[in-house]
MDAnalysis code that builds the backbone (N, CA, C; Angstrom):
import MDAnalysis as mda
import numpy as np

u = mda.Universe.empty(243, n_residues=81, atom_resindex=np.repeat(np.arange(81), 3), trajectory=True)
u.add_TopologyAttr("name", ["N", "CA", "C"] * 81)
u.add_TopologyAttr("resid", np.arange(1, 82))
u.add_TopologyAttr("resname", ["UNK", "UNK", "UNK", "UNK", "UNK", "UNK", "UNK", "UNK", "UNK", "UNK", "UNK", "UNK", "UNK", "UNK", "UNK", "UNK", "UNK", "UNK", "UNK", "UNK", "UNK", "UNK", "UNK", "UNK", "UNK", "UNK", "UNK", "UNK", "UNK", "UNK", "UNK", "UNK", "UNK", "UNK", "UNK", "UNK", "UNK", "UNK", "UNK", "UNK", "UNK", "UNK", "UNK", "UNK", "UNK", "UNK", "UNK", "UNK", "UNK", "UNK", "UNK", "UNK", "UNK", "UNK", "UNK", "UNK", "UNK", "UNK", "UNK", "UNK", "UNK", "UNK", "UNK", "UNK", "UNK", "UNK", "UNK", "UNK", "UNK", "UNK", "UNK", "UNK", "UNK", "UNK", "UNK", "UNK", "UNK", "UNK", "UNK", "UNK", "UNK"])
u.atoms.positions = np.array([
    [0.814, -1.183, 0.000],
    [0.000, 0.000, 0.000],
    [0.866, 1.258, 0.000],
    [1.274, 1.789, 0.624],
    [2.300, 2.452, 0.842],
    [3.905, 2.725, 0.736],
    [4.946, 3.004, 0.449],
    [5.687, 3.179, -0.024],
    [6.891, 3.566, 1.035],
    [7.726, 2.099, 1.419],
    [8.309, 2.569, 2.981],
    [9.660, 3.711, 2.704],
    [10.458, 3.806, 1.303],
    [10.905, 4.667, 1.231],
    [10.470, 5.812, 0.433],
    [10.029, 6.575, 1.394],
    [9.167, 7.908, 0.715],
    [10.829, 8.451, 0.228],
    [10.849, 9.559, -0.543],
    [11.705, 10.171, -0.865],
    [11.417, 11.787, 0.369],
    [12.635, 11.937, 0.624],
    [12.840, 13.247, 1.421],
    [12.239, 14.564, 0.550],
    [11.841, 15.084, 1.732],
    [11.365, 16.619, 0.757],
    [12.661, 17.747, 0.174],
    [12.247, 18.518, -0.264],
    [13.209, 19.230, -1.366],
    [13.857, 20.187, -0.177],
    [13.401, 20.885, 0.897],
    [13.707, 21.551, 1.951],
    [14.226, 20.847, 2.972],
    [14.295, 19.251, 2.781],
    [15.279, 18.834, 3.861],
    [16.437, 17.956, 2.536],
    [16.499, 18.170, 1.970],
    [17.888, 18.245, 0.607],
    [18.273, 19.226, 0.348],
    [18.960, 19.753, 0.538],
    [19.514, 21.274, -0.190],
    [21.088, 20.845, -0.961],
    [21.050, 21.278, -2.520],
    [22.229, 20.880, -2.940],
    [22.520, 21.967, -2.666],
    [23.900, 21.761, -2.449],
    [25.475, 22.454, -2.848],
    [26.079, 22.999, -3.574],
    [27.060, 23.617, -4.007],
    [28.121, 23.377, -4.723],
    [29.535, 23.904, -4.562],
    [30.657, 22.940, -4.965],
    [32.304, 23.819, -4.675],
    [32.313, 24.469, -6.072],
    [32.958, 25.644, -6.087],
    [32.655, 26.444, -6.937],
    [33.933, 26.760, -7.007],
    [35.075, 27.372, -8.433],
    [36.151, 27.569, -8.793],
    [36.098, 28.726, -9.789],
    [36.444, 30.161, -8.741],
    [36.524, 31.383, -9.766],
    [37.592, 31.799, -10.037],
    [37.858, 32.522, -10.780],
    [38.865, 33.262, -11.204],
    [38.889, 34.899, -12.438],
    [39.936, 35.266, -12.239],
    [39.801, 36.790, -12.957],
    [40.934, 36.510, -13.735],
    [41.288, 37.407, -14.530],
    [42.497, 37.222, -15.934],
    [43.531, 37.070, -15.557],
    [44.091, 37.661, -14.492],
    [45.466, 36.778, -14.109],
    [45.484, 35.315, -13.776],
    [44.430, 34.708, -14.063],
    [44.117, 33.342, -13.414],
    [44.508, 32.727, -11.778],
    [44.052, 34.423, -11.089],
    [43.758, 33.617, -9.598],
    [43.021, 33.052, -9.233],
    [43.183, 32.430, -8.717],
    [41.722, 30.697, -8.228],
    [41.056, 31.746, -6.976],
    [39.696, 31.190, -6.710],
    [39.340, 31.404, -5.158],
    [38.651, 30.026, -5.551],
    [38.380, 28.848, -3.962],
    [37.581, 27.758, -3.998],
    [36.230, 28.035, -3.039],
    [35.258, 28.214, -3.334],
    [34.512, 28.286, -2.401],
    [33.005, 27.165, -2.224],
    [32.023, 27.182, -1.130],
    [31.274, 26.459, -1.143],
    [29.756, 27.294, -1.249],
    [28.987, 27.075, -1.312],
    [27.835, 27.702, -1.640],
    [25.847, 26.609, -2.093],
    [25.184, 27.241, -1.095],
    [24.061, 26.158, -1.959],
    [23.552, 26.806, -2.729],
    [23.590, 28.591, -3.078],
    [23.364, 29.333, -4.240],
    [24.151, 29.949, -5.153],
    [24.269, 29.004, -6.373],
    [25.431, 29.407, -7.111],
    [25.334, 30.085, -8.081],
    [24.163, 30.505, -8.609],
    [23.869, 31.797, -9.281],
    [24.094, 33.178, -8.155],
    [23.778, 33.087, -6.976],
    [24.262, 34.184, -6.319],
    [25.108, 34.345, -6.028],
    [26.355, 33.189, -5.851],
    [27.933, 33.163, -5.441],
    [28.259, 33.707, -6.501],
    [27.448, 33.704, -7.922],
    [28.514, 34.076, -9.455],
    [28.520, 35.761, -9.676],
    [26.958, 35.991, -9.113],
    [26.589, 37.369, -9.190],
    [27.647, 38.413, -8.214],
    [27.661, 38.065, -7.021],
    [28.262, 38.369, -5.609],
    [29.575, 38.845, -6.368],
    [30.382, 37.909, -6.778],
    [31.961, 38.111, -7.024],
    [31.768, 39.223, -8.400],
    [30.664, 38.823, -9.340],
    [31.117, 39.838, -10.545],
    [30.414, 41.000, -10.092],
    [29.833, 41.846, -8.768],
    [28.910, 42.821, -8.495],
    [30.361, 43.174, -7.522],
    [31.439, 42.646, -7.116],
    [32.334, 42.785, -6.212],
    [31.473, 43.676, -5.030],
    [30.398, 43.077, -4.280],
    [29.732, 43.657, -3.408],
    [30.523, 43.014, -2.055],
    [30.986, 42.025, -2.077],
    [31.708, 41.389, -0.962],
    [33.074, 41.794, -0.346],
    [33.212, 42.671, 0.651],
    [35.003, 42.981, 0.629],
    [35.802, 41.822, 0.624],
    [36.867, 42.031, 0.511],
    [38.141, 41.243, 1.071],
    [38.475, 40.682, -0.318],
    [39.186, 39.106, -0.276],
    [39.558, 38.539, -1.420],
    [39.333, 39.407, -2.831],
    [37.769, 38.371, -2.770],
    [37.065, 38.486, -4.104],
    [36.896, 40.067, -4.525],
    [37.266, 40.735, -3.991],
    [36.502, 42.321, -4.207],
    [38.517, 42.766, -4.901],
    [39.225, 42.394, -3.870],
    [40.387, 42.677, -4.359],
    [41.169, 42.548, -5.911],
    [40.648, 41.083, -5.884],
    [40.995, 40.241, -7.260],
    [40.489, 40.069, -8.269],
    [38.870, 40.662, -8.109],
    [38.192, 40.695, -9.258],
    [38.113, 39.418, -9.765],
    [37.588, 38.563, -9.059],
    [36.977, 36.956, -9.195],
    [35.879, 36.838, -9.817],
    [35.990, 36.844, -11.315],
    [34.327, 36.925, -11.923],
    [34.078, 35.920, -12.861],
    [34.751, 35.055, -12.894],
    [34.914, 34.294, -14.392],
    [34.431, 32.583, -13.246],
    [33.440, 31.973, -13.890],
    [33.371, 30.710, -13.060],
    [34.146, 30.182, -14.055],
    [35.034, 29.006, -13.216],
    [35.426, 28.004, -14.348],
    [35.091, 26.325, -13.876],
    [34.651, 25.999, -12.900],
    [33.745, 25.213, -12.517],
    [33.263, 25.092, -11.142],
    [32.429, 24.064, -10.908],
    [31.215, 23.953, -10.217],
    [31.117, 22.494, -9.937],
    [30.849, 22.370, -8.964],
    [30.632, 20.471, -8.603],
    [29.221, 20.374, -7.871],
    [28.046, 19.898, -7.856],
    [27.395, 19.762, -7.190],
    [27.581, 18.794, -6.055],
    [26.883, 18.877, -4.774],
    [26.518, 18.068, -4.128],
    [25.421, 17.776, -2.841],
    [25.130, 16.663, -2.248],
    [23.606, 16.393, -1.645],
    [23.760, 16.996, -0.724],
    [24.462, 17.840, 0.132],
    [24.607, 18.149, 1.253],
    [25.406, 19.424, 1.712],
    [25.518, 20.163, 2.563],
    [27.001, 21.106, 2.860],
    [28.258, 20.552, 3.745],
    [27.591, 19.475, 4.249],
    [29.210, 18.403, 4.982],
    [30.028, 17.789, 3.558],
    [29.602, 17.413, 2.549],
    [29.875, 16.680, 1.621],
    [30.944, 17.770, 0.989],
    [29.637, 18.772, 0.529],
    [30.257, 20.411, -0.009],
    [32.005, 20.415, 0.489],
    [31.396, 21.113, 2.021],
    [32.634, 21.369, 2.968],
    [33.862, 20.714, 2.764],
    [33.253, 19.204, 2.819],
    [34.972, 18.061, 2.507],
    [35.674, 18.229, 1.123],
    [34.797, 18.366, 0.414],
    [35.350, 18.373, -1.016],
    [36.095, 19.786, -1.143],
    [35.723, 20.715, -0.527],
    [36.421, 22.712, -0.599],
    [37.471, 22.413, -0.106],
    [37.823, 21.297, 1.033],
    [39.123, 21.595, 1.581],
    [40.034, 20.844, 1.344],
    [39.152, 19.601, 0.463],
    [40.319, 18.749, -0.194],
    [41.281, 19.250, -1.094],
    [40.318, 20.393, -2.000],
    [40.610, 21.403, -2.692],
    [41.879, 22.169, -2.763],
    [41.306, 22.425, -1.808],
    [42.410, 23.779, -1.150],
    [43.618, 23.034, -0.287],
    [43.507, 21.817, -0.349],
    [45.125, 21.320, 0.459],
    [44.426, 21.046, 2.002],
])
C-alpha cells in the first residue's frame, strides 16, 4: 500500500556546490555555496570585501554539485590542500 521509502522533501535536501573562480590573471578562489547563481553574481557585483573584491573573481570556471554542505565542505578543503 504504501511506499516505505518515501523520498525526502526538497527543503530537507539542499544541494550544494564547490565552486572555482577566477579573474584574468588566473587567480583561483575555492569556495562552497548552496546558491550558485548568487555566489557568481556576488563576485562579478564585487559587493563582498576582502579577497574576491580585491581580485576581481568573476569568471566561473567550474562547479561540482553536491547532496549536502558536509559533503560540499569536505570536497572545498580537499581542494584547497
Amino acid at each position: 500500500m504504501g511506499n516505505s521509502q518515501a523520498k525526502p522533501s526538497r527543503a530537507m535536501t539542499k544541494t550544494c556546490f564547490v565552486s572555482i573562480m577566477t579573474n584574468a590573471s588566473r587567480t583561483l578562489s575555492v569556495g562552497m555555496t548552496n546558491n550558485l547563481e548568487r555566489r557568481v553574481f556576488k563576485h562579478r557585483s564585487r559587493t563582498t570585501p576582502g579577497f574576491t573584491q580585491r581580485y576581481n573573481l568573476t569568471l566561473l570556471v567550474h562547479a561540482e554539485p553536491y547532496p549536502d554542505p558536509s559533503s560540499a565542505i569536505a570536497r572545498e578543503k580537499q581542494i584547497k590542500g
